[in-house]
BALUM-350514 format. One record per atom (N, C-alpha, C): residue in one letter; x, y, z. Coordinates in steps of 0.02 Angstrom, whole numbers, plus 32768, in hexadecimal, padded with zeros to 4 digits. Atoms other than C-alpha are relative to their C-alpha. Last residue first. Layout:
<nodes>
aXYZ ...
</nodes>
This chain:
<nodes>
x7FF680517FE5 x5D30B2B0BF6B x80288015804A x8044800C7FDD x5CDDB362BF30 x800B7FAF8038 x80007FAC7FDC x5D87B3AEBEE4 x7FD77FD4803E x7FB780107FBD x5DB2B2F8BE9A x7FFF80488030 x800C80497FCD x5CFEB2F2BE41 x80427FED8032 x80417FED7FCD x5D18B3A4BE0D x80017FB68025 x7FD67FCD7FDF x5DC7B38FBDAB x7FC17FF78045 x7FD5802A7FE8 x5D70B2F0BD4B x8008802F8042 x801E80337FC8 x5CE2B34DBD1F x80177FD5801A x80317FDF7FD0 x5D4AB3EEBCEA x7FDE7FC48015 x7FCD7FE07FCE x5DB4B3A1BC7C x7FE180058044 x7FD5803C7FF9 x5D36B339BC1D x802E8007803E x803080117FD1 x5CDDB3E4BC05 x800B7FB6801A x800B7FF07FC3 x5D7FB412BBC3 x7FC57FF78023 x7FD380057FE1 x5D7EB398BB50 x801F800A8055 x801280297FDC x5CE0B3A3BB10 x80507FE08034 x80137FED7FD1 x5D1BB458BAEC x7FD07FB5803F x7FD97FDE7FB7 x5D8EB427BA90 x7FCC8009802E x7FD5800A7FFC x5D25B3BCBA19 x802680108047 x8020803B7FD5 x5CA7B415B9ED x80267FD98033 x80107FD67FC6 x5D22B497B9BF x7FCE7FD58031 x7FD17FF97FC2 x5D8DB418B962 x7FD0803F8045 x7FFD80507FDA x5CC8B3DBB8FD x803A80158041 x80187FF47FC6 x5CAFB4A3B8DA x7FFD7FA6802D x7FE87FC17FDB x5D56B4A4B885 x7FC580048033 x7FB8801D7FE2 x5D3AB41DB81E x7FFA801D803B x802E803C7FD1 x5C67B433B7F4 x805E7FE68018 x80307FFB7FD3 x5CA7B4F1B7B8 x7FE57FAF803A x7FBF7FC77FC6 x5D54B4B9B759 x7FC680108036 x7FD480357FC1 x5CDBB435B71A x801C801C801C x803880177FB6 x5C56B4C3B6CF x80177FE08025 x801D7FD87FD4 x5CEAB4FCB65E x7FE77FF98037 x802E7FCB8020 x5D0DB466B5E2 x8005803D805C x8028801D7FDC x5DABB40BB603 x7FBC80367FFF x802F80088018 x5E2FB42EB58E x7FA57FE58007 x801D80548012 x5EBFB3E1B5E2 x7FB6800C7FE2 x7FBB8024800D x5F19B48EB5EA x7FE47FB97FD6 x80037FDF804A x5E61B4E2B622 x803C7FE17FDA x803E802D8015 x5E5EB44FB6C1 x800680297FAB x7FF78039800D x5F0AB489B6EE x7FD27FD57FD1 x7FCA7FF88034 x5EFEB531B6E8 x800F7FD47FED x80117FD68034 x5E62B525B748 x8011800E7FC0 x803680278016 x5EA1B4C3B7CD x7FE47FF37FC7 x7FEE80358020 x5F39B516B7D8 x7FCD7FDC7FDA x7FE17FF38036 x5ED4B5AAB7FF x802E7FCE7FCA x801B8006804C x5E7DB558B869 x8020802D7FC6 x801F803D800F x5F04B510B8DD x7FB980137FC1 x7FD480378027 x5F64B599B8D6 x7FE17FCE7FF1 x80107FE08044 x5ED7B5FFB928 x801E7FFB7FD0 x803A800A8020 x5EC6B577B9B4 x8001802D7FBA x801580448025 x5F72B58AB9CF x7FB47FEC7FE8 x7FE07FFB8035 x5F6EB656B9F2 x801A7FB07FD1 x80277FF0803A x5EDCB635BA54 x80337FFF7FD6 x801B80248008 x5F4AB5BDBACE x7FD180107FC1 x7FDB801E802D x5FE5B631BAC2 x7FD27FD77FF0 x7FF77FD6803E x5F77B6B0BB14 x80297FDC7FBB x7FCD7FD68016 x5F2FB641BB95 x800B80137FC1 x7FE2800B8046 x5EA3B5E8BBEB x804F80487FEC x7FB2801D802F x5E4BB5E1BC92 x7FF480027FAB x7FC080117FD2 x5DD5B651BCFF x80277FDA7FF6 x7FF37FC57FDF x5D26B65FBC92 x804D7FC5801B x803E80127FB9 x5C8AB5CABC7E x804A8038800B x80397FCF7FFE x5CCFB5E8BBBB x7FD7800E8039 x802F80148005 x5D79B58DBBDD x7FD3802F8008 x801E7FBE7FDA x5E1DB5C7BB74 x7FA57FD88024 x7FF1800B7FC5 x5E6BB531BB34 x7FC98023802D x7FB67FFD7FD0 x5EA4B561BA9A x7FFF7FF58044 x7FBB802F8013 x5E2BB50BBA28 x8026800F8035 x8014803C7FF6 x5D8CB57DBA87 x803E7FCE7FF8 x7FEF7FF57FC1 x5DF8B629BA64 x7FE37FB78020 x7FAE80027FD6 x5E19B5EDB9C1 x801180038041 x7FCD80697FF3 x5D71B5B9B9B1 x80297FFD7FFF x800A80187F9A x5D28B685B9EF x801C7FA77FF2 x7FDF7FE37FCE x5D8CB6C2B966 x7FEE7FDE8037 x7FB6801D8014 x5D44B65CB8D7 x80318015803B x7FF5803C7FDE x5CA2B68BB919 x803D7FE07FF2 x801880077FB5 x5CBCB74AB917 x80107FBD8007 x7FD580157FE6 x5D1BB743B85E x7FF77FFA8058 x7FFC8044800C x5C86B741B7E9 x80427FD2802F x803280277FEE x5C63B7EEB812 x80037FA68000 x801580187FC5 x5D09B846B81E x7FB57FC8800F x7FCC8023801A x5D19B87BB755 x800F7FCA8054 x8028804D7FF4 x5C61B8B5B76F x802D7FE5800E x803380057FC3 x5C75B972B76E x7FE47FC38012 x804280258025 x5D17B979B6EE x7FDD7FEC8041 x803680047FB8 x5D9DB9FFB6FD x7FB07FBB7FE1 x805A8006800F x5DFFB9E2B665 x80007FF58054 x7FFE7FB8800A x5ECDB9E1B64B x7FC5801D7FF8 x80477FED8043 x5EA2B92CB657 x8014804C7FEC x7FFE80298028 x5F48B90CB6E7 x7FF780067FB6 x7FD87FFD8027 x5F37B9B2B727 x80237FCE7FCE x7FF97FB7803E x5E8DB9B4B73B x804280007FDF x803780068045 x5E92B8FDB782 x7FF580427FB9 x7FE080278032 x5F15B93DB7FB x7FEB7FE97FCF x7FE57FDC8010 x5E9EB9B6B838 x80447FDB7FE2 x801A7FF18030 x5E11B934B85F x803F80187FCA x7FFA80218042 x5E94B8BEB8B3 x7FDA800C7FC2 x7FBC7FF18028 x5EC2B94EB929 x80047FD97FB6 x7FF17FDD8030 x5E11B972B93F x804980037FD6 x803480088043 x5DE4B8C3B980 x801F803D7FBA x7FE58031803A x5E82B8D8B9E8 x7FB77FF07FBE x7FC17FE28031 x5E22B971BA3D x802C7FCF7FCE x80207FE6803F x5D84B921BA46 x803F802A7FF0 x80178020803F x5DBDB899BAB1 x8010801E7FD6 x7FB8801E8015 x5E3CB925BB1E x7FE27FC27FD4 x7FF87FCF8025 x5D92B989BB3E x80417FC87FE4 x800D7FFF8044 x5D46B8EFBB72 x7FF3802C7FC5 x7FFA80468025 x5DB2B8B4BBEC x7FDB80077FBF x7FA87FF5802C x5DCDB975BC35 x80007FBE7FDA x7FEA7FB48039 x5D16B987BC51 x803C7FF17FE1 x802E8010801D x5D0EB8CEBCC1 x800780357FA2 x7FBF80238021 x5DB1B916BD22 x7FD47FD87FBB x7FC07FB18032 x5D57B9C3BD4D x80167FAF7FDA x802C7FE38040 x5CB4B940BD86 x802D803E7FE5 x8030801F8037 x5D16B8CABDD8 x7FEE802C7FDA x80267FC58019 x5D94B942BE4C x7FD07FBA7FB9 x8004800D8044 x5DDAB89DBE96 x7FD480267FFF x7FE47FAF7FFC x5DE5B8C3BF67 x8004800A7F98 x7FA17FFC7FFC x5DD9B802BF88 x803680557FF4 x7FF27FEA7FC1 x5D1EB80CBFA8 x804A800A7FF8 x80217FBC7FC1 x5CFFB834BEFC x8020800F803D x7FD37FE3801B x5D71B7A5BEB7 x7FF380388027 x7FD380027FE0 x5D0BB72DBF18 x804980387FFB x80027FE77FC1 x5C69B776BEC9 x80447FF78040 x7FF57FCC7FF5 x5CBFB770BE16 x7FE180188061 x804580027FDA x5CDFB6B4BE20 x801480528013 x800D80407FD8 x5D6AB663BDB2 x7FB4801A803C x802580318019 x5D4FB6E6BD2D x7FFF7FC2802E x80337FEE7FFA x5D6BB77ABDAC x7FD77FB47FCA x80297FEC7FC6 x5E16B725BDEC x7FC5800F7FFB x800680527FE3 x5E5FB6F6BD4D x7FC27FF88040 x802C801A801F x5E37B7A8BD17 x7FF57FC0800A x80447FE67FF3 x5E79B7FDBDAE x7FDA7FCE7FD6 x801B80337FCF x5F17B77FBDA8 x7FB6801D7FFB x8005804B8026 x5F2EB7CEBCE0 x7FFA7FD88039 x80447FF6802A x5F1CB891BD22 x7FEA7FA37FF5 x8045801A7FD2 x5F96B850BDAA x7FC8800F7FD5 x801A7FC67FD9 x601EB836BD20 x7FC57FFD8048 x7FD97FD57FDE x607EB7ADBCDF x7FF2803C8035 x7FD180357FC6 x600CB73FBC8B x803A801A803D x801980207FD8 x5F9DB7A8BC44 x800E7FBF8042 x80457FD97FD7 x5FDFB845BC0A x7FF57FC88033 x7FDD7FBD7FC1 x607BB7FABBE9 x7FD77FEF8022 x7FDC801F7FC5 x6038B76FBB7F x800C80198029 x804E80107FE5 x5FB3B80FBB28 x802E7FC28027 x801E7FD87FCD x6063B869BB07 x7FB67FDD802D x7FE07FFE7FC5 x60A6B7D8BABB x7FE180338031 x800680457FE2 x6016B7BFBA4F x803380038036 x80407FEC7FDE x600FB878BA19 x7FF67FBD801F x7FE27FE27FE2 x60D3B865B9D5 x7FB3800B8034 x7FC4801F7FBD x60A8B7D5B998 x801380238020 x802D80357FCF x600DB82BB930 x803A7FE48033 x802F7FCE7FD9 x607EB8BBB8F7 x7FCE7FE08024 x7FDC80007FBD x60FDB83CB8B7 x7FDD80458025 x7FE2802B7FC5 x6083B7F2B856 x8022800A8027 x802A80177FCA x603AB884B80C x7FF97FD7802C x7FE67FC47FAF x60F5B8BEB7E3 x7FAA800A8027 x80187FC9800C x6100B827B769 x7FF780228037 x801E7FF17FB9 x6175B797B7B8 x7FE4804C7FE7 x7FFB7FFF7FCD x61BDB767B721 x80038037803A x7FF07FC97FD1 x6187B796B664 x800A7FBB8055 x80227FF27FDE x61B1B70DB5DD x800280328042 x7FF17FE07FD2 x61F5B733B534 x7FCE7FF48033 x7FD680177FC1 x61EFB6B3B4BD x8023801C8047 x8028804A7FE1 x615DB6F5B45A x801A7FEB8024 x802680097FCE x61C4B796B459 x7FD47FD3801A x7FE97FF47FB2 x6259B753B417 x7FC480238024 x7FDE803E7FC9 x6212B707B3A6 x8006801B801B x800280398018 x61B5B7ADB33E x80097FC2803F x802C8005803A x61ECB84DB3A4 x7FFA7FC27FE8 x7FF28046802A x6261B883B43B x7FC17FF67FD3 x802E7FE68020 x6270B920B49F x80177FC47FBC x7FC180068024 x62BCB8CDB54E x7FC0801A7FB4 x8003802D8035 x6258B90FB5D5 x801980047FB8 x80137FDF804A x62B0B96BB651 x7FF47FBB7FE3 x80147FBE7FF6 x62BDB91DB718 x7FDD80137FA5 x801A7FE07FBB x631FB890B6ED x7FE5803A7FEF x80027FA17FF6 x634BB828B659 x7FD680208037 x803D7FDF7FBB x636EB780B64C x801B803A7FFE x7FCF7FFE7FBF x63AEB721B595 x7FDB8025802F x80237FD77FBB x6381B722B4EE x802E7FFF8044 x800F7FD08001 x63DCB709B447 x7FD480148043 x7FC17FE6803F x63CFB65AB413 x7FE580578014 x7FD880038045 x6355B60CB49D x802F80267FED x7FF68048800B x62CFB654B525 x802B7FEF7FC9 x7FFB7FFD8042 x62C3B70AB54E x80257FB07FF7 x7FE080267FFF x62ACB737B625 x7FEC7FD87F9C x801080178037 x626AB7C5B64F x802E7FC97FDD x7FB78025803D x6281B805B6FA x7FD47FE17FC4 x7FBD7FFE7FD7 x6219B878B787 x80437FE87FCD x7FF080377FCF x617EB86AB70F x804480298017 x7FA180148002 x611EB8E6B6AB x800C7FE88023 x7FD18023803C x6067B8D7B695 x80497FF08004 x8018802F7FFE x6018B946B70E x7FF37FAF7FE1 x8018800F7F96 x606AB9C8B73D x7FF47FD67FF3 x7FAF80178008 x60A6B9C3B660 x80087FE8804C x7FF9805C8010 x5FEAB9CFB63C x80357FD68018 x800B80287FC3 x5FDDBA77B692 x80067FA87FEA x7FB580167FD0 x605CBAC3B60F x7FD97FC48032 x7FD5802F801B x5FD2BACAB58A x802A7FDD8035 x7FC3800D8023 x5F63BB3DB5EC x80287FBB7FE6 x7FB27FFA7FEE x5EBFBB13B613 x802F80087FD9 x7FEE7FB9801D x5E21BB35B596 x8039800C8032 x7FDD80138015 x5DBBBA99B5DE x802B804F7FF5 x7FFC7FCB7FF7 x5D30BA7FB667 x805580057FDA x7FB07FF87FD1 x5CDCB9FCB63C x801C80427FEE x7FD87FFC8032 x5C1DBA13B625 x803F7FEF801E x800780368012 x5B8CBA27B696 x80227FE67FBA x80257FFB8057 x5BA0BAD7B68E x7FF67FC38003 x7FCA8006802E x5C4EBAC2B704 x7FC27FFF7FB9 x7FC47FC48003 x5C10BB25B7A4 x80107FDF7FBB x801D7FB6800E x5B4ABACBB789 x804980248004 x801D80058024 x5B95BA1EB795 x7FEE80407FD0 x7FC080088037 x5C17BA23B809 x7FDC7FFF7FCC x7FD07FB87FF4 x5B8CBA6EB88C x802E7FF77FB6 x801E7FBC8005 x5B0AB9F5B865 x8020803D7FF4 x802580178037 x5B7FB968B884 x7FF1803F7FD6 x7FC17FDC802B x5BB5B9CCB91A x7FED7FF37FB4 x7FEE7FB68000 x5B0BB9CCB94D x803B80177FEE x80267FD6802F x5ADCB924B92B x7FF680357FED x7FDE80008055 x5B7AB8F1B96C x7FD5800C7FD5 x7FD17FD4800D x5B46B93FBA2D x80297FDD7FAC x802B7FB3801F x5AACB8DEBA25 x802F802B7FE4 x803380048042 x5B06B83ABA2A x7FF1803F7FEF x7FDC80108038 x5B8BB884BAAA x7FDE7FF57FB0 x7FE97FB28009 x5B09B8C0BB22 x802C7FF87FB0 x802B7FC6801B x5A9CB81DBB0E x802380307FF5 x800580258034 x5B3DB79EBB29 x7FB980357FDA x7FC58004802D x5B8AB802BBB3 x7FDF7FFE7FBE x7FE1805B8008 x5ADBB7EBBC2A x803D80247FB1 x802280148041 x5AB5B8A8BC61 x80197FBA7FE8 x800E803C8003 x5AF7B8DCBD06 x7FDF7FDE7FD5 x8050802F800D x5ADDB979BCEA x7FF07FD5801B x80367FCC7FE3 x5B8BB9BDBD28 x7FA87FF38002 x7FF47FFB7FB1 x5BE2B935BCF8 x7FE480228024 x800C803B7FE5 x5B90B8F3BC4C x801380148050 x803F80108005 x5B63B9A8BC1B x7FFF7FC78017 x80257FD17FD4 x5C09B9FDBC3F x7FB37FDD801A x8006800D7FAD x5C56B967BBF2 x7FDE8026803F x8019804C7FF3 x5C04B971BB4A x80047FFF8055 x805880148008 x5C07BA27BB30 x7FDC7FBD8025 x7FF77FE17FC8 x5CE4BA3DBB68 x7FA67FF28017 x7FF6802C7FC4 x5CEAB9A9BAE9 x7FED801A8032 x80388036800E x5CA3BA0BBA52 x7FFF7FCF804C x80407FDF7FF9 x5CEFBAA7BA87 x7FD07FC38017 x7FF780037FB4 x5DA2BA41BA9F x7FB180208014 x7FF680357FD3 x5D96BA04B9FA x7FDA7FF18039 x804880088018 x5D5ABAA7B99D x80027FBF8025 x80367FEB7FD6 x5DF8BAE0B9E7 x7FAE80087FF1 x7FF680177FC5 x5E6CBA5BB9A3 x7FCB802A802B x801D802A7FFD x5E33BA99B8F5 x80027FD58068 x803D800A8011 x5E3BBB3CB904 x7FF07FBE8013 x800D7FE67FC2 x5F02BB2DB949 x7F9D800A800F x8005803B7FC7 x5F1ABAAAB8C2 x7FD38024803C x803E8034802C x5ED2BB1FB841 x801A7FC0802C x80597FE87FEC x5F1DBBA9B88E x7FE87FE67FFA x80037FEF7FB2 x5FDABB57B88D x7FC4800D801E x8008804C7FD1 x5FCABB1DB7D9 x7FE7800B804B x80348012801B x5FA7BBE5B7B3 x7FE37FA1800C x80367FE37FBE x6038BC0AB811 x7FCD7FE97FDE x7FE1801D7FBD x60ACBB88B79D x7FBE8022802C x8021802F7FFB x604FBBD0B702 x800C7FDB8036 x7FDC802B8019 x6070BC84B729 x7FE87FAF7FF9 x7FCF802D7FDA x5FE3BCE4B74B x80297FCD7FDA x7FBA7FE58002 x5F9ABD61B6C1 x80297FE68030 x7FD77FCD7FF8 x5EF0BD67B6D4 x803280108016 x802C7FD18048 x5ECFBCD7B64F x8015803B8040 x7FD67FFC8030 x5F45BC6CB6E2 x7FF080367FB6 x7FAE7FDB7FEF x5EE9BC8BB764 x803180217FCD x7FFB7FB67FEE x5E42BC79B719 x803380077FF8 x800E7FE18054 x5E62BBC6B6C7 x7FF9804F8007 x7FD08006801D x5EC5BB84B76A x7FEC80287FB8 x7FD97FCA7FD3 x5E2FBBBEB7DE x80437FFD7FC1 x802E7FA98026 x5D9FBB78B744 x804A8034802D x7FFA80008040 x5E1ABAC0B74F x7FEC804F7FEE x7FA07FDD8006 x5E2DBACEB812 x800C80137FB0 x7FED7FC27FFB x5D7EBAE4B818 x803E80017FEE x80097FB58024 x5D51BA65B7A9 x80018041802E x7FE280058050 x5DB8B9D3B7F2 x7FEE804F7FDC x7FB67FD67FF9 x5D85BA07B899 x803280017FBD x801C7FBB7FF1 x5CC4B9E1B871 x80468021800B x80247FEB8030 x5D01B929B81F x7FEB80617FFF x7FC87FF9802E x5D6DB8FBB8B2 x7FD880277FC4 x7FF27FEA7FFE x5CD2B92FB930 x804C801A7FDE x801A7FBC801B x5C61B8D3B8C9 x8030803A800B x7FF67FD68046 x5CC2B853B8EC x7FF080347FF1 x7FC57FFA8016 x5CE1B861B99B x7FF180127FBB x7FF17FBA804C x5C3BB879B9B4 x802980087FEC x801E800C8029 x5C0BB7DFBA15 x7FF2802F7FD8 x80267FE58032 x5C57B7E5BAA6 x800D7FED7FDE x800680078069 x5C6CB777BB29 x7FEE80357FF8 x80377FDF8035 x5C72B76CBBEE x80127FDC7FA5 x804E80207FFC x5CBCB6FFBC73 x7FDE80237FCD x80077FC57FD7 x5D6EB760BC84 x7FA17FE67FE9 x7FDB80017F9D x5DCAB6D3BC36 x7FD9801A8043 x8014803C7FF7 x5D46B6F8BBA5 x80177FE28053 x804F800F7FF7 x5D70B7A6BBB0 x7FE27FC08011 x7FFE7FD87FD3 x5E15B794BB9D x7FDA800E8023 x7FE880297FD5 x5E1BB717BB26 x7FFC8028802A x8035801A7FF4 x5D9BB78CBAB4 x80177FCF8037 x800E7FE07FC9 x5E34B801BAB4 x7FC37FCF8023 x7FEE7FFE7FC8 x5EA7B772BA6A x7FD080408024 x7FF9803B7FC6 x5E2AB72DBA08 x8027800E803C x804680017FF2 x5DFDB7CCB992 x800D7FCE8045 x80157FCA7FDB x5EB4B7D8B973 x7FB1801A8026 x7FD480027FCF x5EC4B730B955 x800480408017 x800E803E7FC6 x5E58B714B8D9 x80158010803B x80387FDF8012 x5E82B7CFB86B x7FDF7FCC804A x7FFD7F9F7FE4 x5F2EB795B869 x7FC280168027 x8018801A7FA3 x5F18B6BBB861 x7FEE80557FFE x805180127FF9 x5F23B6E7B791 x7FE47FF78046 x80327FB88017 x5FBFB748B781 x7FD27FF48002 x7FF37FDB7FDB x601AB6A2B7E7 x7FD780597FF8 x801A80207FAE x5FDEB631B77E x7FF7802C8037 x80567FFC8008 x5FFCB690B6F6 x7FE57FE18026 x80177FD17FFF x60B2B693B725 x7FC1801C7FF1 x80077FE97FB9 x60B6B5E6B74B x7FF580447FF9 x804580127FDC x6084B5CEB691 x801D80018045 x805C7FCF802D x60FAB63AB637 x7FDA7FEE8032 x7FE97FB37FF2 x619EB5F0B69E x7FB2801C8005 x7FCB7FCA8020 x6168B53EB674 x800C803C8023 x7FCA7FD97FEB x6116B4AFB6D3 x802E801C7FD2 x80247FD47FBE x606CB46CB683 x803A8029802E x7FE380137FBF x60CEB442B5DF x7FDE802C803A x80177FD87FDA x6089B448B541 x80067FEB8039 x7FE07FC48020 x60B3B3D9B48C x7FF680588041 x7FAD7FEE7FE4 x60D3B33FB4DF x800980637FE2 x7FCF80148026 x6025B300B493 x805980357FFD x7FF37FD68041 x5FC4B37EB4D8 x801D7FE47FDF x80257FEC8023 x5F6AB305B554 x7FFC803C7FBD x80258028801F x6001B2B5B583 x7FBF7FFC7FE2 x7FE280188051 x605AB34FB589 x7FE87FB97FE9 x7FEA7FC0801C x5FDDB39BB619 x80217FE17FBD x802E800A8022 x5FB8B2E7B674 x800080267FC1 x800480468039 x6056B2D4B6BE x7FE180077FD1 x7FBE800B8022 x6085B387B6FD x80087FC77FCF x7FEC7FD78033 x5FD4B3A5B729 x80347FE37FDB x8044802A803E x5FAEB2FAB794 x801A80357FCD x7FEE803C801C x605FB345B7F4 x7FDD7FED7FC8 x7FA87FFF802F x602FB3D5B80B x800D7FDF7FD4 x802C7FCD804A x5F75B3AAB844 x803980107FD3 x8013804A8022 x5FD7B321B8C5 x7FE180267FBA x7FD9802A802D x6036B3B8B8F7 x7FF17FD57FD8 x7FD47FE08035 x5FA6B430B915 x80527FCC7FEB x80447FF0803D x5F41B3AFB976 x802C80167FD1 x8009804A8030 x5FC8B379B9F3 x7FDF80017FA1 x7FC38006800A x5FEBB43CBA1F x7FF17FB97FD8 x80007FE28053 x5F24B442BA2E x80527FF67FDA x7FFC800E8043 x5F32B3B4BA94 x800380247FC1 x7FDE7FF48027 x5F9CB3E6BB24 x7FDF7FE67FA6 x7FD87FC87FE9 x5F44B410BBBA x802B800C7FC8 x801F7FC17FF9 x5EA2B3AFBB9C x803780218002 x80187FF98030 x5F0CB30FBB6E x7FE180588007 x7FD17FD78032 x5F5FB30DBC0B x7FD580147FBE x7FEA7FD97FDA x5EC0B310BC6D x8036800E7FE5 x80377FCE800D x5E6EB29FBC01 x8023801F800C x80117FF08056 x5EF6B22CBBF1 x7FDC802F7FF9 x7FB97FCD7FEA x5EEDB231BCC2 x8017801D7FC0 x7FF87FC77FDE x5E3DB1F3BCB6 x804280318008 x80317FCF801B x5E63B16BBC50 x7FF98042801C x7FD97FE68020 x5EEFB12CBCCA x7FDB80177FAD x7FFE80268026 x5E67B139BD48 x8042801A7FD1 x80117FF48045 x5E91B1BABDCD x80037FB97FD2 x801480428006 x5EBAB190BE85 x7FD67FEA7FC4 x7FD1803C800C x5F54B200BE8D x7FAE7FBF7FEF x802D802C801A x5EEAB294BE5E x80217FAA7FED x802C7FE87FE6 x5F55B326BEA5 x7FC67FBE7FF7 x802A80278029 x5FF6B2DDBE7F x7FB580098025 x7FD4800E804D x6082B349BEB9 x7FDA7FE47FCE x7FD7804D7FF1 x6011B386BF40 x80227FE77FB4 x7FB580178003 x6031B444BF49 x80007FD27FFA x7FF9802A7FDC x5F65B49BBF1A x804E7FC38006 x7FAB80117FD6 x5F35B533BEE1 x7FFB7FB38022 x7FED7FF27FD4 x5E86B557BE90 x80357FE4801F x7FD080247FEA x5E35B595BE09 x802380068039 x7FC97FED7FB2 x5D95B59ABDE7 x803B80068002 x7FEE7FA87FFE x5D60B5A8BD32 x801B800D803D x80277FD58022 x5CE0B4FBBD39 x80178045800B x8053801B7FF6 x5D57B4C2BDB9 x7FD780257FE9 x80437FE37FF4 x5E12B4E0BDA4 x7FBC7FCD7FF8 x801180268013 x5ECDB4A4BDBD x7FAE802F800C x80407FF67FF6 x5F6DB4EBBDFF x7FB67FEA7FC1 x801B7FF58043 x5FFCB496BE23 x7FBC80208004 
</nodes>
């Protein structure tokens, strides 16, 4: 099994590595591996009860509607989290993601609003305004890492600085304004679902085309699996791939457990450093440019409020900030977990500021966990 030390990790066959463990100590040790899973059910659950007993039966925390807003609300989270897992794994941080969702939002929004005014179809015109946006991404990332690997500059300065300048940047391209005057159609990228599904007398499931309905029947129409959700799962599997499967994904295990050991091992560090936080800032931009097409609006802030929310999914899921463990399914539970959270606490009418002192209590939280982890793990390394 394998097992780490403040980010180490390191191999080892005995079936029971820590036979002489308190049975506290061993609670820990499971516990650290599986509580967010614990967490998000027991939150379920409290939902499912609490939900119609605080509406008086009239509102149910499990429907159709509401997982699917569950699910349209992690987007933006979770795409920010899975590149920042990457990085993190990989001992660093940034700290421009948002900005850098927010600055790809309005290009892809001004590339999609050109295109299309001279005379591109609206399909190609989507296409530029991803293809813009993804490469305002990779600029932003190609900046950062050049400067943390090559420089040697501490992560956490380059990154900071580097969102005052995109910031700056998304600011001055959109007028300090949103950026509006898209076509009609782009709403439909970003809005329409895979199936539609029509509740009662007269409905029923519909695929692909949306059904052209009015009055009831559209209140009772809910969308499934909109096509920004299955454009994030389809970017979540690829980032499992990436990382679990590949050697790009041992490199990074490898440079966050200890980049001088990685060094000697023949690990290009400072190309693989670059490529971690061009591939951040590129999912940053994917979840700007979905945002455009979502809003049918470029907007230069719409990323700002979503950095720390990103980096406590990646915290919830496991991922540790000393570098060299966590995983992709682990952010993608942490970003379930607040979103539920959220959806849960607004449901039950809970003012605002608690979703903030909730959410930063589980991050507290996890991470005393894993530091729990870790001083157990160490005291059986050192014995």
């Amino acid at each position: 099994m394998v097992e780490r030390v403040s980010g180490a990790a390191t191999t080892t066959t005995d079936a029971d590595p820590y036979p002489a463990a308190t049975p506290l100590q061993r609670l820990v040790l499971t516990l650290s591996r599986v509580w967010a899973w614990v967490f998000l059910g027991l939150m379920v659950t409290f939902f499912i009860v609490a939900v119609p007993i605080a509406s008086g039966g009239s509102v149910n925390f499990v429907t159709l509607r509401n997982s699917q807003n569950i699910l349209v609300a992690i987007i933006p989270i979770l795409l920010l989290g899975l590149g920042q897992t990457f990085v993190i794994i990989g001992a660093g941080i940034d700290l421009s993601v948002g900005w850098v969702m927010s600055f790809a939002s309005v290009i892809s929004a001004l590339a999609i609003r050109g295109s299309f005014n001279a005379g591109a179809p609206l399909f190609l015109s989507v296409v530029i305004g991803f293809l813009a946006a993804l490469a305002t991404g990779c600029t932003v990332g190609l900046f950062n890492g050049l400067i943390i690997a090559k420089l040697k500059v501490p992560a956490f300065i380059v990154t900071l600085g580097s969102s005052f300048i995109v910031r700056g940047m998304a600011l001055l391209m959109s007028e300090n304004t949103t950026v509006i005057g898209l076509p009609k159609g782009v709403r439909n990228y970003g809005n329409d679902a895979l199936a539609y599904y029509i509740r009662g007398e007269g409905g029923g499931l519909h695929f692909i085309n949306k059904p052209e309905v009015t009055g009831a029947l559209l209140r009772r129409m809910d969308a499934i699996l909109p096509y920004p959700v299955m454009v994030t799962a389809v970017v979540v599997a690829l980032a499992i791939f990436l990382l679990h499967r590949t050697q790009f994904g041992r490199h990074t295990y490898a440079i966050g457990g200890s980049p001088e050991a990685a060094m000697r091992t023949g690990i290009p560090v400072a190309r693989h450093t670059v490529l971690l936080y061009v591939l951040c800032s590129s999912t940053a931009a994917i979840a700007g440019f979905l945002s455009t097409l979502r809003f049918t609006a470029g907007s230069a802030v719409i990323g700002d409020p979503l950095l720390l929310a990103s980096i406590a999914a990646v915290i919830i899921g496991g991922v540790s900030l000393f570098g060299g463990a966590g995983t992709v399914i682990g952010t993608v539970i942490g970003a379930l977990i607040i979103a539920v959270l959220t959806t849960g606490l607004v449901m039950l009418n809970v003012p605002a500021f608690w979703q903030f002192i909730v959410v930063g209590a589980v991050v507290i939280v996890a991470v005393l966990i894993d530091q729990s982890r870790d001083l157990i793990v160490s005291r059986y390394r050192t014995e």
